[in-house]
C-alpha positions as CSV (number, residue, x, y, z in Angstrom):
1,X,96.0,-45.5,51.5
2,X,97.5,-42.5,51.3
3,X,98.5,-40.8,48.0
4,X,101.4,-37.7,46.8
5,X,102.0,-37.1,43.5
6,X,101.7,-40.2,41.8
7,X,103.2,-42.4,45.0
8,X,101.0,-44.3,47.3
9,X,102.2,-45.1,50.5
10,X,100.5,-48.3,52.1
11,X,100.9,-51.0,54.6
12,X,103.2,-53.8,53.6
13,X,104.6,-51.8,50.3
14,X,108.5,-52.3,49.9
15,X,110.6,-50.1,51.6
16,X,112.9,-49.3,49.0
17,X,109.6,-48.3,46.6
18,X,108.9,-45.3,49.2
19,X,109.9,-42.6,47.4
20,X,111.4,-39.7,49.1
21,X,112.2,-42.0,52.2
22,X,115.2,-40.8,53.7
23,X,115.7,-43.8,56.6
24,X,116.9,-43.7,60.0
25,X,117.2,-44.9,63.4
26,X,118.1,-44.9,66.9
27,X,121.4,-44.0,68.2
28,X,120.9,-46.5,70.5
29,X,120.6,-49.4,68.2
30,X,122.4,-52.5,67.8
31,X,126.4,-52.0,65.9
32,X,125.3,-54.6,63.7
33,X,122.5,-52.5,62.4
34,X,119.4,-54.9,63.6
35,X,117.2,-52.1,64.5
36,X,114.2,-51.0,63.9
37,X,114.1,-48.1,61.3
38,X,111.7,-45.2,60.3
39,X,111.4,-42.6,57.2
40,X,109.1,-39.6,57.2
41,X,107.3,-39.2,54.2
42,X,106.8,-36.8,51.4
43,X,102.7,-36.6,52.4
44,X,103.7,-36.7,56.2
45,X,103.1,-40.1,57.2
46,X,105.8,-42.0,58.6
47,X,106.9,-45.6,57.3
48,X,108.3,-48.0,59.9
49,X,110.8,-51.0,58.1
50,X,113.1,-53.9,59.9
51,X,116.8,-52.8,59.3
52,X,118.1,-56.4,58.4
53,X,115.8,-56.6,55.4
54,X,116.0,-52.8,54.0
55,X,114.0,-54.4,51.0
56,X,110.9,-56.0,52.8
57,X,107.6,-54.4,53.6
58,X,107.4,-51.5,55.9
59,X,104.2,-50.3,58.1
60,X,102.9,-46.4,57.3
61,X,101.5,-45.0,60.0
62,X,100.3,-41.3,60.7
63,X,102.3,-38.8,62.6
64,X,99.5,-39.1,65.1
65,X,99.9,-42.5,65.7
66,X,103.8,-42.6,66.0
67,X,103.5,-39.4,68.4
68,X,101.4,-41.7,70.2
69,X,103.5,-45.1,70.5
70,X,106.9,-42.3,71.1
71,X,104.9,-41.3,74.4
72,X,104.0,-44.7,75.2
73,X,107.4,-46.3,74.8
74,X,108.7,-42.8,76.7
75,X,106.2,-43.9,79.4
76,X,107.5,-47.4,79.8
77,X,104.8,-49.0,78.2
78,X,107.0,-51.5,76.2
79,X,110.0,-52.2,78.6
80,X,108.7,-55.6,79.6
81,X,109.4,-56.6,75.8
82,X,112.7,-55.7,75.6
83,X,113.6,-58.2,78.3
């Protein structure tokens, strides 16, 4: 867990509690909106929430490890999952 200010950012928290969040997501997404969606936060971590429930948990992760999965899915490493 992760703390600024008073705020703690941690796995599974509600989305709309992460203060400072400003969300966003792919050009490429779906026109409905079903997309996958990511905020940076105010202590530099980066939160990661399910578009069609803006309310539900979302997963923090460092910058680290998104840099990491951004190579990977650059790489190809996830094309077999999106059919």
């Amino acid at each position: 867990m992760h703390h600024s200010g008073d705020q703690r950012y941690e796995n599974g928290m509600r989305a709309t509690t992460a203060a400072g969040a400003v969300w966003r997501k792919a050009g490429a997404s779906n026109p409905n909106g079903e997309c996958v969606e990511l905020a940076g936060l105010p202590d530099g971590q980066v939160a990661v929430r399910n578009s069609r429930f803006p309310g539900g948990p979302a997963l923090v992760y460092t910058r680290a490890e998104i840099a990491a999965f951004i190579r990977g899915a650059k790489d190809g490493d996830f094309d077999d999952l999106a059919g």
